[in-house]
TORLUM-364146 format. One line per 5 residues: their letters; for each residue x, y, z of C-alpha. Coordinates in steps of 0.2 Angstrom, whole numbers, plus 5000, padded with zeros to 4 digits. Example, Ala and Ser with C-alpha at 12.3 -4.5 7.8 and 13.67 -1.06 7.14 Angstrom:
! TORLUM-364146
AS = 5062 4978 5039  5068 4995 5036
This chain:
! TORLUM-364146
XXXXX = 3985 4144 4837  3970 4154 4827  3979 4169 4818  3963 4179 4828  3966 4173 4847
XXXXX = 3969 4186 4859  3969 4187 4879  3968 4203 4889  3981 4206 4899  3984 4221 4916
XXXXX = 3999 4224 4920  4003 4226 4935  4018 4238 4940  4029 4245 4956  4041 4260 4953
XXXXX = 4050 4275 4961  4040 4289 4958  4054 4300 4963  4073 4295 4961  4088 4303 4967
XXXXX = 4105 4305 4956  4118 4291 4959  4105 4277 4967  4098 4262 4963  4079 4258 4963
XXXXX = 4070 4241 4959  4055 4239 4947  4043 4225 4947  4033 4220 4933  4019 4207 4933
XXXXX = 4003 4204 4922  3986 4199 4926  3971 4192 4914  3954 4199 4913  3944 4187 4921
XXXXX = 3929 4177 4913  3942 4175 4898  3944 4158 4887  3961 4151 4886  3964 4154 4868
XXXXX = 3982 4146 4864  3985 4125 4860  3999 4128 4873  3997 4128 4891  4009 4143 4893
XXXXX = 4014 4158 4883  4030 4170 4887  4030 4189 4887  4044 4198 4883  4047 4212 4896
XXXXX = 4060 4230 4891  4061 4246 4901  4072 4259 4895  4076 4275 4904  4089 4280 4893
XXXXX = 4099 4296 4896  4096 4297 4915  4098 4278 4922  4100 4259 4914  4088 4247 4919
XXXXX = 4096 4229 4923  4084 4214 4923  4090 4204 4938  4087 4185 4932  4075 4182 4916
XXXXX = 4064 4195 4907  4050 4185 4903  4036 4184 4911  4028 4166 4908  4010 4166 4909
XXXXX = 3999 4150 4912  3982 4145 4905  3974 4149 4924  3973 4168 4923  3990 4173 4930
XXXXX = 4010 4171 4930  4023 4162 4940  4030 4178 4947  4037 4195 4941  4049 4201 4935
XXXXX = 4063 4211 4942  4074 4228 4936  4086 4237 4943  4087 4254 4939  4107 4264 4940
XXXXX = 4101 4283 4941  4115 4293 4935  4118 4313 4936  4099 4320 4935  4099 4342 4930
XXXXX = 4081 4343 4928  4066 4329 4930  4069 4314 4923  4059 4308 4904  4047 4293 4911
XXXXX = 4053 4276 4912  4046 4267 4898  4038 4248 4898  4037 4238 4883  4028 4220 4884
XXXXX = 4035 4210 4867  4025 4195 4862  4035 4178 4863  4041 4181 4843  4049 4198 4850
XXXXX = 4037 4211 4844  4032 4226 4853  4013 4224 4857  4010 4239 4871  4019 4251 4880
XXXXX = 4016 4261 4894  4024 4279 4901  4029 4277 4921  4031 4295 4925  4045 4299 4936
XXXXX = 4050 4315 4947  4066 4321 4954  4069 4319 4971  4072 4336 4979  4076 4332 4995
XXXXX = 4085 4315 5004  4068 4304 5007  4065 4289 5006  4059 4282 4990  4042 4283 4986
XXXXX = 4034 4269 4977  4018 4268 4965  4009 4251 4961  3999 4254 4947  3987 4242 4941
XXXXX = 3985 4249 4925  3974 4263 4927  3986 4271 4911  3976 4276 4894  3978 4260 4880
XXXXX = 3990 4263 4866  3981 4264 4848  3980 4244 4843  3995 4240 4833  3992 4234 4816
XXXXX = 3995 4215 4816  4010 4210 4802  4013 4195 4794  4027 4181 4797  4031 4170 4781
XXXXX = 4040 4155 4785  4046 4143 4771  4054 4128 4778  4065 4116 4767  4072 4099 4775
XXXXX = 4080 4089 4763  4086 4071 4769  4082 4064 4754  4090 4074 4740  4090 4060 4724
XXXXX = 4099 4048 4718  4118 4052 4719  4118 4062 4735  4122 4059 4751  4108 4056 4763
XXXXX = 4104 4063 4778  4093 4061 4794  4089 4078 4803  4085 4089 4790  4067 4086 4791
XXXXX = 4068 4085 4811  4075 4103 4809  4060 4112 4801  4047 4102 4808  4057 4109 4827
XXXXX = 4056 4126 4819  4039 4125 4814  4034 4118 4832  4044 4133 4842  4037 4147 4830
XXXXX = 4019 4141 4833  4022 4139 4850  4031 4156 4850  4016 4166 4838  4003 4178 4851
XXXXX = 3991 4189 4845  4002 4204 4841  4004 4193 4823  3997 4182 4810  4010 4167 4806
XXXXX = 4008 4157 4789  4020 4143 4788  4025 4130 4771  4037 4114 4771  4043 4106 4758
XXXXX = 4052 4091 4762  4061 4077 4753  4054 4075 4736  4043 4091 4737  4060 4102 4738
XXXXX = 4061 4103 4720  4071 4116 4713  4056 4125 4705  4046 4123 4719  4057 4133 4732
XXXXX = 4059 4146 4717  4040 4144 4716  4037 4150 4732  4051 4162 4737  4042 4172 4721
XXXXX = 4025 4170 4728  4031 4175 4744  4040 4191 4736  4021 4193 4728  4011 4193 4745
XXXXX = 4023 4203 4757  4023 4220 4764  4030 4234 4773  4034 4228 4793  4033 4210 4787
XXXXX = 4043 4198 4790  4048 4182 4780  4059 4166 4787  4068 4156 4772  4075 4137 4784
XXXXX = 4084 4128 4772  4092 4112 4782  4101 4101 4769  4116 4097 4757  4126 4111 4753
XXXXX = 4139 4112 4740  4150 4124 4728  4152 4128 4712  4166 4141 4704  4163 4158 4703
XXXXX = 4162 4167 4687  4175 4174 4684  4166 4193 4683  4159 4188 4701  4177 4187 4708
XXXXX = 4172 4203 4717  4157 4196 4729  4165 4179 4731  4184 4181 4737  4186 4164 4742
XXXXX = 4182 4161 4723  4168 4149 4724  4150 4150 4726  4139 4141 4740  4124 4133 4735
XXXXX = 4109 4124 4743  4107 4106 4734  4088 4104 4731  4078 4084 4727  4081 4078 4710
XXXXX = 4073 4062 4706  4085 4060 4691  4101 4065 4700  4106 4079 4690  4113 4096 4698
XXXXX = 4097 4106 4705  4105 4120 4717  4101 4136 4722  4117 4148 4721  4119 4161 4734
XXXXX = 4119 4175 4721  4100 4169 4717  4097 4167 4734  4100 4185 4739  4093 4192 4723
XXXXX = 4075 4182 4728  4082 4191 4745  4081 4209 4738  4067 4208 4730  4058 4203 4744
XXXXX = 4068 4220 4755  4062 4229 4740  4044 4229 4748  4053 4235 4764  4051 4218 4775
XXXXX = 4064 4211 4785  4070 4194 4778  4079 4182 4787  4087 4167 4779  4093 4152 4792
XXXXX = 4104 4138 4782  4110 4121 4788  4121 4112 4775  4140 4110 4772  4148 4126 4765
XXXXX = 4133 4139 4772  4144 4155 4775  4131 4165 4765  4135 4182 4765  4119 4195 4757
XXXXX = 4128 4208 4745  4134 4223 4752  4121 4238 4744  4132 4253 4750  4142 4265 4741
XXXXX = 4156 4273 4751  4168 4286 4746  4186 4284 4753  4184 4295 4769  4168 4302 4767
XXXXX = 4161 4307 4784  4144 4297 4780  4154 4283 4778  4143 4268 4784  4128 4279 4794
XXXXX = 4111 4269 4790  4098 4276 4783  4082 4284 4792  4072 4276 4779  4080 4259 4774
XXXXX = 4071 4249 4763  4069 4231 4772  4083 4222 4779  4092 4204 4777  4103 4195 4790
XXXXX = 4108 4177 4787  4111 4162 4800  4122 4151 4792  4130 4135 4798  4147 4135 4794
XXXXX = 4160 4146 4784  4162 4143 4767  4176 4130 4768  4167 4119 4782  4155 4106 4783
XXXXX = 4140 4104 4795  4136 4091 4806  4123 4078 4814  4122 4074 4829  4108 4063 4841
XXXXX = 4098 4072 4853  4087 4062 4863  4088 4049 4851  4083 4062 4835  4094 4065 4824
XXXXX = 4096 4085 4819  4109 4097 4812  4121 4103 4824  4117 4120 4821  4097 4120 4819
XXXXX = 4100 4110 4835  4108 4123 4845  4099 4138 4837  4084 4130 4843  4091 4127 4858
XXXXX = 4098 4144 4859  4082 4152 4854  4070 4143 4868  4084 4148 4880  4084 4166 4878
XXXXX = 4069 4170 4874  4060 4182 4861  4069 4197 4866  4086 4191 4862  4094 4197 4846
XXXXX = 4103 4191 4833  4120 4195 4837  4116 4186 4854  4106 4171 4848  4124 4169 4835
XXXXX = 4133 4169 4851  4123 4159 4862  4121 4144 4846  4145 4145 4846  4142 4141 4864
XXXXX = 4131 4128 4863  4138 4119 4847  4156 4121 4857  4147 4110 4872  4145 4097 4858
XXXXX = 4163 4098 4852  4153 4103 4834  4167 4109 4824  4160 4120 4813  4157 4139 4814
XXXXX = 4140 4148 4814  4142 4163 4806  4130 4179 4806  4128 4192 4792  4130 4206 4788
XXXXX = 4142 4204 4804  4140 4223 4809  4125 4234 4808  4110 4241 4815  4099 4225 4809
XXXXX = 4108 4211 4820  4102 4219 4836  4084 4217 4834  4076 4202 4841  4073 4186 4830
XXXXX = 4060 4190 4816  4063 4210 4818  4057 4224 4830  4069 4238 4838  4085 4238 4839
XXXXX = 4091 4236 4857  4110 4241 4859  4121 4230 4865  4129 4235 4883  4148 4230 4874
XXXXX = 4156 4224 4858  4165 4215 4868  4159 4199 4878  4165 4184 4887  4158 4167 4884
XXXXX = 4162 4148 4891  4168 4138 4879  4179 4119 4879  4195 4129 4885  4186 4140 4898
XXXXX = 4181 4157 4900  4185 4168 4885  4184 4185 4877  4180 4191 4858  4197 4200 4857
XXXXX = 4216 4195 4855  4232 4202 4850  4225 4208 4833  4215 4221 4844  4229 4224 4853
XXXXX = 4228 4214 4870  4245 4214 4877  4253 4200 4881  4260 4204 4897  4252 4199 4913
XXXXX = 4240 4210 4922  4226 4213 4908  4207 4211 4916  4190 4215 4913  4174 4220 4921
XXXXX = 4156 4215 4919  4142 4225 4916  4123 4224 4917  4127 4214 4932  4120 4218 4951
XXXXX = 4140 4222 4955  4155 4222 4943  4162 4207 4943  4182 4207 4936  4190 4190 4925
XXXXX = 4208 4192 4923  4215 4188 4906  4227 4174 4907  4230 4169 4887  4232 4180 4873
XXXXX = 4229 4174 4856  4226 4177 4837  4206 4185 4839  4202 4180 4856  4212 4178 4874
XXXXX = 4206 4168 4888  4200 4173 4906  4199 4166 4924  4185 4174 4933  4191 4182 4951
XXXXX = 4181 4178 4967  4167 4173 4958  4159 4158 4946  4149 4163 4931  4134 4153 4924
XXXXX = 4142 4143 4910  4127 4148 4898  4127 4166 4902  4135 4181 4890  4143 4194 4901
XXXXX = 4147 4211 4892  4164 4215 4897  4176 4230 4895  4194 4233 4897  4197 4237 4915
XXXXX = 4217 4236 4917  4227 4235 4902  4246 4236 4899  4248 4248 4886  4261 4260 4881
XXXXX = 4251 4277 4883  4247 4293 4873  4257 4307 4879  4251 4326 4881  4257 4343 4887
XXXXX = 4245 4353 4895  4246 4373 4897  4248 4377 4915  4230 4389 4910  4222 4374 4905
XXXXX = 4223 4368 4924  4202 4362 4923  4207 4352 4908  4219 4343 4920  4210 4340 4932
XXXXX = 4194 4332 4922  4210 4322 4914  4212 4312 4934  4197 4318 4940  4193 4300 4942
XXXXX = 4208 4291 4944  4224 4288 4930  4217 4287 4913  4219 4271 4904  4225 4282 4887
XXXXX = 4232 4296 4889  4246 4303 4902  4256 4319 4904  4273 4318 4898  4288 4321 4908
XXXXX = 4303 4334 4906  4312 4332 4892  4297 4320 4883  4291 4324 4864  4274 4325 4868
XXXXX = 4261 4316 4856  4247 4329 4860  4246 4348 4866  4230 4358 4876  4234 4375 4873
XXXXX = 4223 4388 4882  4222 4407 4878  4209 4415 4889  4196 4407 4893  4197 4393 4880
XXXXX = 4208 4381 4874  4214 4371 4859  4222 4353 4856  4237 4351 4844  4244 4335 4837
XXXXX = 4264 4340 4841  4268 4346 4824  4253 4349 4816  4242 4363 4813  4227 4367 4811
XXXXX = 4220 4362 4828  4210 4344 4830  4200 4357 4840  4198 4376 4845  4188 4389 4854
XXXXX = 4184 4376 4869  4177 4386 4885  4187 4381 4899  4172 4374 4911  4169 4360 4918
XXXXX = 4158 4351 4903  4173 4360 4892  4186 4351 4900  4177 4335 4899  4175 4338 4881
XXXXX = 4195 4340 4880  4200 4325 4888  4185 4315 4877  4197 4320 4861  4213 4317 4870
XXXXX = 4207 4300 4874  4200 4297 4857  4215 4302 4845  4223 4291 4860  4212 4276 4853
XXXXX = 4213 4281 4835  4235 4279 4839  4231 4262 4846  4226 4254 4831  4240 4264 4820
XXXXX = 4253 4257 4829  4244 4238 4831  4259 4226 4822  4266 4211 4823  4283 4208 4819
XXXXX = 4287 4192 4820  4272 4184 4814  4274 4171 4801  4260 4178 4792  4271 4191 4786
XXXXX = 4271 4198 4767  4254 4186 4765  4244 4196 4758  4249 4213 4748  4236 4230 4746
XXXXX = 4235 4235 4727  4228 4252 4727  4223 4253 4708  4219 4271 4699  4202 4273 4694
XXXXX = 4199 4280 4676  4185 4291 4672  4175 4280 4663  4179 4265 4677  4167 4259 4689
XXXXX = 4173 4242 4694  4188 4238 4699  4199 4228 4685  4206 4210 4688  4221 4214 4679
XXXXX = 4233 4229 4677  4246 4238 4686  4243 4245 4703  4252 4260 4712  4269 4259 4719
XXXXX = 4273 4268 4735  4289 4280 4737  4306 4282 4743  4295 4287 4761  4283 4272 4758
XXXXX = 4266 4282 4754  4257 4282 4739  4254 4301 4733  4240 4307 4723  4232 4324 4714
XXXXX = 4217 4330 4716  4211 4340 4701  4205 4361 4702  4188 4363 4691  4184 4383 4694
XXXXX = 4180 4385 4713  4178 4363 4716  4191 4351 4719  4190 4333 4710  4194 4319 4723
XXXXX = 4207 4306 4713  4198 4290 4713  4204 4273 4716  4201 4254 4715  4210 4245 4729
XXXXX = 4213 4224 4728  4217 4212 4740  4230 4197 4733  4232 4183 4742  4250 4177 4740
XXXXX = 4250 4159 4751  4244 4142 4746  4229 4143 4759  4214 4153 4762  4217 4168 4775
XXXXX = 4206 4178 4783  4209 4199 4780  4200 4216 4786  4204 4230 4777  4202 4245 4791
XXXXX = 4203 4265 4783  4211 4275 4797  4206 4293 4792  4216 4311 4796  4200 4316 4806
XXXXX = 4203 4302 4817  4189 4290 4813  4192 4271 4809  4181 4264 4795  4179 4246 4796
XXXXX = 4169 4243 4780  4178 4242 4766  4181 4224 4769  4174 4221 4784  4181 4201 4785
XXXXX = 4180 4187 4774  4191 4172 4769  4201 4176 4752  4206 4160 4743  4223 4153 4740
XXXXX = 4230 4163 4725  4215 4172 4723  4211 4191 4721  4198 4199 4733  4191 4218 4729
XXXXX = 4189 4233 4744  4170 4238 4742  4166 4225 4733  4176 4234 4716  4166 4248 4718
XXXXX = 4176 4266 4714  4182 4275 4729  4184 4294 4728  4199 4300 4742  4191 4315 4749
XXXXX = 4195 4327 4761  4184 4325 4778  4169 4334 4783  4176 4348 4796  4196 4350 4789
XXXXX = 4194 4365 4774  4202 4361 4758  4218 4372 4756  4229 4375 4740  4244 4369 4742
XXXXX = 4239 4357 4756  4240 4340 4758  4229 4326 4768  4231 4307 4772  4221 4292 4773
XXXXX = 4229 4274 4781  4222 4257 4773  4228 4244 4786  4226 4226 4782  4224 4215 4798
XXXXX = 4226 4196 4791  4223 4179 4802  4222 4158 4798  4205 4163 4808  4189 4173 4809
XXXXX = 4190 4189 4821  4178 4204 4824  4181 4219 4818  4167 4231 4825  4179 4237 4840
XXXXX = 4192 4247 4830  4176 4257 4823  4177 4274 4829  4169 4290 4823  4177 4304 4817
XXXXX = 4183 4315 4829  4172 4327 4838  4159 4315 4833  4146 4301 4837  4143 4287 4827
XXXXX = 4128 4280 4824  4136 4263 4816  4146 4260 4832  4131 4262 4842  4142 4264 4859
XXXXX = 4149 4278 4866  4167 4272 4864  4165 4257 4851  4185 4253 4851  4194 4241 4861
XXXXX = 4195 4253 4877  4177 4255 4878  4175 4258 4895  4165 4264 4910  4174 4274 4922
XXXXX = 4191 4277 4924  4203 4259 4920  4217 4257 4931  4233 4256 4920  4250 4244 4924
XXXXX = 4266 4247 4917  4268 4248 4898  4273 4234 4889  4285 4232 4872  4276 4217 4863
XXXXX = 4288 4215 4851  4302 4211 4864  4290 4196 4871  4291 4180 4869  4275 4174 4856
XXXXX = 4268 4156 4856  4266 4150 4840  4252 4140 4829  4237 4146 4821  4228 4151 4835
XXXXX = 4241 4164 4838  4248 4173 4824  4240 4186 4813  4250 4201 4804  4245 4219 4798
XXXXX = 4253 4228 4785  4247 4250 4780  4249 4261 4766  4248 4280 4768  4239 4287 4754
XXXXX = 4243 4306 4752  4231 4318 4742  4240 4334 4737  4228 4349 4731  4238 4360 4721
């Protein structure tokens, strides 16, 4: 296609102009070209990407496909169809807003669709607008570098492969086929003998050379992979202790690699210019991780929240973790990697909209169809950046962290017993962004994920349904609720048992207390003082605002109590919470670490300068113990409530080997935002290590401090129980009197220390 063809394109759009609260509407959204216009594209079709947000008042569901797919004779095959869920409407509703996306996911127009309350029960009034609405400024058109590397031929002394070069020559085909007018695309393979060492280095530093801000550059390596041992001052970034590689040609068969470390610097210097890089590797030992730039303070409220003005961003497609080995396999009599096979697949299938986080998802399921056994794996594995479509553009929020995909066993779900699934029968969940909710009954619990049986209905086996929790066994948070606090309990059943929190019988020792004097009320953790929170006016947004934080320090106790007894996993893997010396900033390899007391916390001393308190500070190590690599997730559970999920957010640490909690960085223990610093007082942090034989997601125990929304999360309630509506709630279950299978697939083992800081 020319870098300068363009089409112009009408849309053509129905919508309510006036909605009601609590109802559902369709939109339909077509598009028409101009007549008298040449057909500018070497393909006889192109696809349009179609979002409408209405975000706070309603969602908008696509029913069937987003895309419109418009044909060389002037129009489309049909439109496409939304569904918009109004929700509770006070004043007029912001207009919907309609954004095309080229078929390489980027915003080209939007347009406003101005909507009114309805005032009275009519029928809905609907507008078909033909766009009369005033054009958008013309965007300014950016740049997609893609360097493509495809190796079959490496050199003497290497194994030989067949689909590397059928990989990027695929990839070229479907970003040609994907480019439209919105931006120019400049493409370079080097295959075989031309994928020397100094000629990939040669052109990821031309590229860095020629880039800009809201560019975007694609680096597609599909080849050998190998290792090499980490230096031993790099045992910080590399806990598995060895370094991936990508094996470039060498006519004389000598080493010529390029190491992950160089990788990511040629990376960052490219981010440096503020454009989004995106690096896709198909080779044995892929699990390329970008280094982690951020600098977090042990219980600092700004723990992980992303900056306004990032500079650009990296993700990494990798095929396989560290330990693995990719695959080949024929496809229509090509050979191709497994996984540039599937991404493709994955990437034709869902279109230029889909993100990141679902194209990983959607290449697992379609690698699991072909029995590949290997694991594609997506960094960073949480942020911001792995929800924008393929190539960059804006973010779109998932509907859940938690999904549920077809796979060789059946119908499964991205959470197990580490994220506290009960084993006992009863557990189910729902669907969302479907035309009803739908219900899948959990029927095996495992390690990192359980598997489902779908009730009354049958999914479509390529389809990734957002799920939550709808009915959980689940030993519940218990509160005590002053009999002047009556609005508080009532919002608490308003809509049916609540799923974490119950009132607690006669005689009980509550966990929580509302306490109400006057018109407002406070909540209490039994025992502790000051209040989690005060001064709440008993209304009816009040209340609600109560029974938010009820349910959230409900949440937070969730994941404290998470443990597993009986694993065999147990005393794998030990926490070594190191003191930082003034002149430290990385954590040491050797040297003593702090021992915990006769209580089991490790108790600290912050230091009094004038009017200011000096935070201790501390190093904190991971030791592997076992003769085999194990997967940890170090978790900081905070007195404020919040759950931080990136100090070691998951990776493999190697047998015998030493891992490092932010990368070695210091951390400094402070006291949270909102609790005042009192002499003489004391405040605790929890690290909880959560260890598997296998890989698991850590992103649901995130959870803001209390009283607060997070924007790492990006979900309301980004914790197991993230649900909508009320969940129904069986009787509670005692995991550690049930029976456990046993096998790799199911065990998995969390340890905590308490850290206390004194100030005195």
């Amino acid at each position: 296609m020319s870098e300068n063809a363009a089409i112009r394109l009408q849309p053509l759009v129905r919508w309510p102009r006036q909605v009601r609260a609590h109802t559902r509407y369709q939109v339909i959204v077509d598009l028409t070209v101009d007549d008298g216009q040449e057909w500018p594209y070497p393909a006889e079709e192109q696809t349009i990407g179609c979002l409408l947000e209405g975000a706070p008042w309603c969602a908008a569901e696509s029913v069937g496909s987003d895309l419109l797919v418009l044909h060389r004779f002037g129009g489309t095959y049909g439109p496409v169809r939304f569904v918009l869920h109004v929700g509770a409407l006070g004043t007029d509703p912001k207009p919907l807003r309609l954004t095309f996306l080229s078929s390489g996911g980027i915003p080209f127009r939007t347009v406003e669709l101005p909507v009114a309350r309805a005032e009275a029960e009519t029928e809905a009034v609907y507008d078909d607008v033909p766009v009369t609405l005033a054009e958008p400024p013309p965007a300014e058109r950016r740049t997609v570098f893609a360097l493509l590397v495809g190796i079959n031929d490496a050199g003497p002394g290497r194994h030989p492969l067949q689909g590397a070069v059928n990989d990027v020559e695929a990839a070229e085909a479907l970003l040609r086929a994907a480019a439209v007018d919105s931006h120019q695309l400049r493409t370079e393979i080097l295959r075989d003998s031309d994928a020397t060492r100094d000629a990939i280095v040669t052109s990821l530093r031309t590229l860095a050379d020629q880039v800009g801000p809201d560019d975007t550059v694609l680096f597609w390596f599909s080849g050998n992979g190998s290792t090499v041992e980490a230096p031993t001052d790099e045992w910080r970034l590399f806990p598995g202790g060895r370094i991936p590689t990508l094996i470039c040609h060498s006519n004389d068969g000598g080493r010529a690699e390029i190491t992950a470390t160089e990788l990511t610097d040629f990376a960052s210097r490219i981010t440096d210019q503020g454009t989004h890089v995106v690096v896709v590797v198909d080779g044995c030992h892929s699990g390329l991780a970008p280094y982690r730039l951020t600098d977090p303070p042990l219980n600092s409220p700004s723990e992980a929240e992303p900056s306004e003005n990032r500079q650009g961003s990296h993700v990494t497609l990798s095929a396989c973790l560290p330990h693995e080995r990719a695959q080949e396999i024929v496809v229509n009599g090509r050979w191709h990697g497994a996984f540039s096979w599937a991404l493709l697949r994955a990437m034709a299938r869902l279109g230029p909209t889909a993100t990141y986080r679902e194209l990983i998802s959607a290449t697992r399921r379609e690698m699991d169809f072909r029995s590949a056994h290997q694991t594609p794996f997506l960094s960073p594995a949480s942020d911001t950046v792995i929800d924008q479509p393929f190539l960059g553009g804006a973010v779109r929020q998932p509907a859940s962290l938690t999904v549920m995909n077809w796979g060789q066993d059946g119908w499964w779900i991205n959470i197990g017993a580490c994220h506290g699934v009960p084993a006992a029968p009863g557990t189910r969940v729902t669907t969302l962004n479907t035309s009803s909710p739908r219900e899948a009954e959990v029927v095996e619990v495992r390690a990192v994920d359980s598997l489902v049986e779908p009730i009354g209905w049958e999914p479509e086996r390529h389809t990734q349904y957002p799920v939550v929790v709808s009915t959980m066994a689940t030993v519940l948070t218990t509160v005590v609720i002053d009999p002047a606090a009556r609005r508080v309990r009532e919002a608490l059943h308003a809509a049916g048992p609540s799923p974490l929190v119950r009132e607690a019988t006669s005689g009980e020792t509550p966990d929580l207390h509302v306490v109400a004097a006057g018109d407002t009320a406070a909540v209490l953790v039994a025992g502790d003082e000051p209040p989690l929170q005060e001064g709440i006016v008993l209304d009816a947004e009040g209340a609600r605002r109560t029974v938010g934080t009820l349910e959230h320090v409900a949440r937070w106790r969730l994941i404290y109590l998470l443990e597993n007894p009986l694993s065999g996993l147990a005393g794998a893997v030990r926490i070594e919470v190191v003191p930082a010396q003034d002149a430290e900033t990385r954590v040491p390899a050797q040297g003593t670490f702090l021992q915990t007391d006769a209580h089991g916390v490790i108790r600290l001393r912050a230091r009094r300068t004038g009017s200011n308190w000096q935070p201790p500070a501390i190093f904190v190590r991971l030791r592997n113990l076992r003769d085999e690599p194990l997967y940890c997730a170090l978790l900081d559970l905070t007195s404020m409530f919040a759950v931080r999920v990136n100090l070691f957010p998951g990776d493999f640490i190697g047998p015998r080997r030493l891992a490092a909690a932010a990368e070695g960085r210091r951390l400094a223990v402070h006291q949270p935002d909102g609790k005042p610093i009192r002499p003489g007082g004391r405040d605790r942090t929890w690290l909880k290590l959560m260890v598997c034989r296998t890989p698991f997601s850590v992103e649901q125990f995130a959870l803001p401090p209390i009283g607060r929304r997070s924007s790492t999360s990006r979900l309301a309630s980004p914790s197991l129980l993230s649900a909508v509506g009320r969940l129904a709630v069986t009787e509670s279950h005692d995991a550690a009197t049930d029976p456990s299978p046993t096998g790799d697939a199911y065990d998995w083992w969390t340890t905590m220390i308490p850290i206390e800081v004194v100030y005195d």
